[in-house]
C-alpha positions, 0 to 999 in steps of 0.5 A, spaced: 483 687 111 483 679 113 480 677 120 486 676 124 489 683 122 483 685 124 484 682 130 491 685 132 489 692 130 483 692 135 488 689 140 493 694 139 488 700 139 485 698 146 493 696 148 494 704 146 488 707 149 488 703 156 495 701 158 498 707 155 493 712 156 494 716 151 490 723 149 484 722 144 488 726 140 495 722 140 490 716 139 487 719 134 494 721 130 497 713 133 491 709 128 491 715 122 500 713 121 498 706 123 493 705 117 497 708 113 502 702 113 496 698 113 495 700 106 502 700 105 502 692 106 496 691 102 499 694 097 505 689 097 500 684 098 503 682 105 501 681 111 503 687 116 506 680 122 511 679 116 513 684 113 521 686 114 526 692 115 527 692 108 519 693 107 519 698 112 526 702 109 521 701 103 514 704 106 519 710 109 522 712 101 514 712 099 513 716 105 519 722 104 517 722 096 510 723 097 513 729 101 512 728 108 517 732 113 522 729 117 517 731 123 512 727 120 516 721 118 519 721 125 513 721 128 509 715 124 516 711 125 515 712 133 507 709 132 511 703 128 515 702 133 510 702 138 506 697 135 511 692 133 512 693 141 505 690 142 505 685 136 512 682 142 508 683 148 502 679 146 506 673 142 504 675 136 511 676 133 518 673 135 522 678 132 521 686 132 523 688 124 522 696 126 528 695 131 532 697 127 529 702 123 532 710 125 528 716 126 530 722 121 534 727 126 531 734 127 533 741 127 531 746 132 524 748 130 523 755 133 515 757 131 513 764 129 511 769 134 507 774 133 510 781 136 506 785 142 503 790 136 502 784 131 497 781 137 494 788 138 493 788 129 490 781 129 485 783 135 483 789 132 482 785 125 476 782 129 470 785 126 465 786 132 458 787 128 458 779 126 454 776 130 460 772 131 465 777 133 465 777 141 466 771 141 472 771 136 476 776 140 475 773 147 478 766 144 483 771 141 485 775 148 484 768 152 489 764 148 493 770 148 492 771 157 493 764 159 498 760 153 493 754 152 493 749 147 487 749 142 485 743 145 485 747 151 481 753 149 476 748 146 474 744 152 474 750 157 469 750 162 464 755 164 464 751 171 473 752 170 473 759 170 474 762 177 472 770 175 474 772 182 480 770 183 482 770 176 484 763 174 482 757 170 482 751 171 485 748 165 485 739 163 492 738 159 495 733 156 494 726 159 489 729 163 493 732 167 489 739 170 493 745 172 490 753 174 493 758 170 492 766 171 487 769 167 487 777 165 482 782 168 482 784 160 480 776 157 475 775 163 472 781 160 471 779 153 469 772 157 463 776 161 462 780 155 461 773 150 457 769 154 451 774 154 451 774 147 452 766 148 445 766 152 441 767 145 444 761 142 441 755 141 446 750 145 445 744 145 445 740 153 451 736 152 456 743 151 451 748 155 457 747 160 463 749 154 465 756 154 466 757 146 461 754 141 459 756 134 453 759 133 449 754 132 450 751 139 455 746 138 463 746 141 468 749 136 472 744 132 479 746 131 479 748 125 474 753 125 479 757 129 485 756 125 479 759 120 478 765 125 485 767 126 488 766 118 482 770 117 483 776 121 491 775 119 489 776 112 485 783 114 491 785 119 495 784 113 500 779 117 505 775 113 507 770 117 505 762 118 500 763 124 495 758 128 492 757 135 499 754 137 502 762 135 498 765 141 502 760 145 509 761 143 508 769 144 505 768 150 511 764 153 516 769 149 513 775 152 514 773 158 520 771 158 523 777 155 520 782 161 523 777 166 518 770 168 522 764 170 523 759 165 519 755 171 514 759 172 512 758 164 514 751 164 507 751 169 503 755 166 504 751 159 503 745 162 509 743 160 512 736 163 519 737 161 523 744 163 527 741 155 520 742 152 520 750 154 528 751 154 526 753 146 523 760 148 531 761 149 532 761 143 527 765 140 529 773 141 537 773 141 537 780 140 533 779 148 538 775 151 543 779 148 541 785 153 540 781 159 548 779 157 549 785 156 546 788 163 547 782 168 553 779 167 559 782 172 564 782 166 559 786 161 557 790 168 564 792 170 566 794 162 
């Protein structure tokens, strides 16, 4: 890369980071969809401030043959976008060649969820004679209980756990905190985890984090997808899981012994009630019933 569009990635990443004051996550994914334009340009040996609607048309073909999904390529077209924006704000472009350029249209996307007896299945899978077992069934009771993101589980607290009240102080995304109830059953296996956690060699940087691995270090994630695909395959469960599975079933279940489609749009941190509207679509035969039992017509015949 040439040291002028060195320069304006450098801009854009702390354009990215401070003003818009994105999620290391969400950063993290803005500059691994932008590199892969990057490389796009210097293949076709042209600099990324002149490239046109047609190379970027070009760069989105290359993109659906290598396979990537319509969710995918709507996202890296989000973060081109953003970037031309920059490239406009700061001078550097008269005109936004990505203006133009169309997001692929998404279908409903309903997630797997895990039944009540699938949950109790993939707990029971947790083999408790590992020295890592403890730990793994108070992850699963926990992402279970309170609905989190991974990123949530991963950079829980010990000083965020209120064990007499039973709460958990929770930092979401954009760093936007919210208390989330925390069952007795999830507490226990949390109290159950931390004497066994005081034998680890934990680093002093993560002595405050709730889940580490056994060499005292914070969990990655994917240690925990590991985790969960393991028990999945002991539990003999057939459907696509990870950490986000534990969310939507939390959510579902609520929903389908009556929470209020608010109360669960607070619990998930959700800052759109749109977002937590999909967990209507996911048990019909649920939705069905509730027709069936409170509608006035249905009522009366």
């Amino acid at each position: 890369m040439n040291t002028d569009q060195s320069k304006l990635i450098s801009g854009y990443i702390a354009y990215i980071q401070f003003e818009k004051g994105l999620s290391k996550n969400t950063l993290d994914a803005y500059l691994r969809d932008l590199n892969k334009l990057l490389l796009f340009s210097a293949d076709i040996d042209k600099p990324i401030i002149y490239l046109t609607l047609d190379d970027l048309h070009q760069f989105i073909a290359r993109l659906h043959d290598n396979g990537l999904t319509a969710r995918s390529k709507k996202r890296i077209i989000s973060g081109i976008k953003s970037f031309y924006k920059y490239l406009i704000i700061e001078d550097y472009m008269e005109n936004d060649p990505s203006e133009l350029l169309e997001s692929p249209k998404l279908g409903l996307q309903l997630p797997d969820v895990l039944s009540i007896d699938e949950i109790d299945a993939l707990m029971e899978a947790v083999d408790l004679s590992k020295p890592e077992g403890i730990r793994n069934l108070a992850i699963f009771e926990v992402l279970y209980s309170c609905g989190l993101r991974v990123s949530e589980l991963l950079d829980l607290k010990i000083s965020d756990i209120y064990f007499n009240e039973e709460f958990i102080r929770i930092n979401g995304k954009g760093d936007k905190q919210r208390l989330v109830p925390i069952s007795e059953i999830a507490l226990e296996r949390i109290k159950d985890y931390l004497t066994d956690r005081e034998k680890l060699p934990i680093k002093p940087q993560y002595s405050d984090i709730v889940f580490l691995s056994v060499r005292g270090r914070q969990l990655t994630r994917m240690r925990v997808f590991k985790i969960i695909k393991d028990c999945a395959l002991i539990a003999n469960i057939k459907k696509t899981i990870s950490p986000h599975t534990f969310r939507h079933s939390f959510a579902t279940h609520l929903l389908e012994h009556g929470a209020n489609l608010r109360v669960i749009q607070q619990l998930l941190g959700h800052e759109r009630i749109s977002t937590t509207e999909i967990y209507t679509h996911l048990d019909k035969s649920f939705l069905r019933k509730e027709i069936l039992e409170h509608h006035p017509r249905n009522k009366k015949h």
